[in-house]
C-alpha positions, 0 to 999 in steps of 0.5 A: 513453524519451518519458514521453508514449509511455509515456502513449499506452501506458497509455491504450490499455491502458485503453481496449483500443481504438487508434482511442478512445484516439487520440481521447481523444489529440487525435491520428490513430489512424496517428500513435498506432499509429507511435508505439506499434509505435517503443516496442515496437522500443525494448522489443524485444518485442510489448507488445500483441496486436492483434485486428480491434476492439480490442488486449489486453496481451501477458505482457510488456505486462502486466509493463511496464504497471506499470512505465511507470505508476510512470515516468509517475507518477515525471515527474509528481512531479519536475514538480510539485515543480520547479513550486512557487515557492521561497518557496512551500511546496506539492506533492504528499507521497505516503504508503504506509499499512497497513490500520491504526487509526494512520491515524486518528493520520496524519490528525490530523498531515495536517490539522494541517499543512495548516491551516498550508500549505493548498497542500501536497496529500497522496496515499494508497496503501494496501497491506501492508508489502511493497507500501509498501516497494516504492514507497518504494524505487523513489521512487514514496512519500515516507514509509511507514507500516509495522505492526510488525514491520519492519526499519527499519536503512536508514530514519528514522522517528517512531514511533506511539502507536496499538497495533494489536490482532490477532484474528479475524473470523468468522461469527456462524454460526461456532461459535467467535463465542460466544467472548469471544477466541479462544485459540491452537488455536481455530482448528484445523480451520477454513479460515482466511484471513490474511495473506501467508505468509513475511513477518515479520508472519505468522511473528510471528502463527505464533509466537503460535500455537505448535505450533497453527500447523501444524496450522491450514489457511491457505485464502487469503492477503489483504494488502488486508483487504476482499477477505479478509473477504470470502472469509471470509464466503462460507465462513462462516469467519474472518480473521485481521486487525487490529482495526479500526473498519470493520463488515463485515455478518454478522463479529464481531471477537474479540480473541486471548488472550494479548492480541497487540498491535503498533506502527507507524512513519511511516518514510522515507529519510533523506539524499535530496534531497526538495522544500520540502514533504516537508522542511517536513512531517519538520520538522513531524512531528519536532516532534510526534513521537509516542515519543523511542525507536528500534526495529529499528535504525533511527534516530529524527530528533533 
């Protein structure tokens, strides 16, 4: 499969438009078209319907979309890393991160790190545990910064000093907003809007709540937090969440009680061939690791 077909696809999926996208090319819009329609007899199903004006992803276009991005972005990678001069440590390090107050601990070792290798460019993805796993697994990230609880066996991993504190976001019309902290049970009978369900994080949240957790109405599941706050704030309801240094207008963040506190790992795979820099960046962090002890199984770099 041709990584600039797999280019040509992405762009006319943007652009909607087979003629603008050939511009955009620098190539004659048959050309395009040829190439395209040899793509789709490779796949062996249609990717994109194609109308008067314009063209609009097909279901199976939809699916292979992301996938093509994630091999475009996969080439892009290898070409960077294979680019960089032997003696020279540069390139891009990608890193998955939570919604989480560690970043603020992640930046301090990016800035530190590149003010020793100034040509060594860092990328954010940002996402729920799921999410990061995923790329990471797929070869997309080079590190992850999970939230506890994760499983961490098949991974190495330094592990934060930050502790991310749960509680809740909510109106400051909500009646539960004069409280200091919201208790377990507090919140029955208000449409809540949380993380996703059947994840080990939401179970350990439903454990906290106890036998209140049946009896909770989970409106909207969130794993990017704007969007939940915001769902949660045209119902002039709450969100669960983590504490976070983000003001949102019209919330007010009340802790849980009992206090409800999690850790997180910066994790990656360990054995993997990597570039010069991602191995100059694990040396680094190594050696300003943050805590000598493992969880979950995994293994901690000595």
């Amino acid at each position: 499969m041709d990584i600039r077909v797999l280019h040509y696809f992405l762009l006319v999926a943007r652009e909607e438009n087979i003629t603008r996208a050939a511009q955009l090319l620098h190539v004659t819009q048959p050309t395009l078209s040829r190439q395209l329609m040899q793509l789709e007899e490779e796949m062996g199903v249609a990717l994109l319907e194609r109308k008067n004006h314009s063209v609009s992803l097909t279901y199976a276009g939809m699916l292979f979309r992301r996938r093509a991005q994630d091999m475009v972005d996969l080439a892009r990678r290898a070409k960077d890393e294979v680019a960089v001069n032997e003696d020279t440590v540069g390139g891009n390090i990608a890193i998955g991160c939570g919604e989480l107050q560690a970043v603020g601990e992640l930046s301090k070792l990016l800035v530190a790190f590149q003010k020793q290798f100034p040509r060594v460019k860092f990328a954010l993805y940002s996402g729920s545990n799921e999410d990061i796993q995923e790329k990471l697994e797929q070869g997309n990230l080079d590190l992850g910064l999970f939230l506890e609880p994760f499983n961490s066996s098949n991974y190495e991993f330094v592990r934060m000093k930050t502790r991310e504190e749960w509680g809740v976001l909510l109106h400051r019309e909500h009646p539960l907003a004069a409280q200091e902290c919201i208790c377990p049970g507090d919140l029955v009978g208000t449409k809540v809007v949380t993380i996703h369900v059947n994840t080990p994080v939401h179970q350990t949240l439903a454990d906290w709540s106890g036998d209140y957790a049946r009896n909770m109405d989970f409106c909207v599941n969130y794993n990017v937090l704007h969007n939940g706050v915001i769902v949660a704030r045209e119902r002039k309801g709450a969100v669960i969440c983590l504490k976070s240094d983000a003001h949102y207008e019209d919330m007010i963040f009340r802790p849980f009680k009992p206090k409800l506190e999690f850790g997180s790992v910066l994790a990656w795979h360990p054995g993997k061939v990597n570039a010069r820099a991602f191995q100059t960046f694990l040396q680094f962090i190594t050696r300003n690791k943050m805590s000598p002890t493992s969880a979950g199984g995994g293994r901690e770099p000595r």
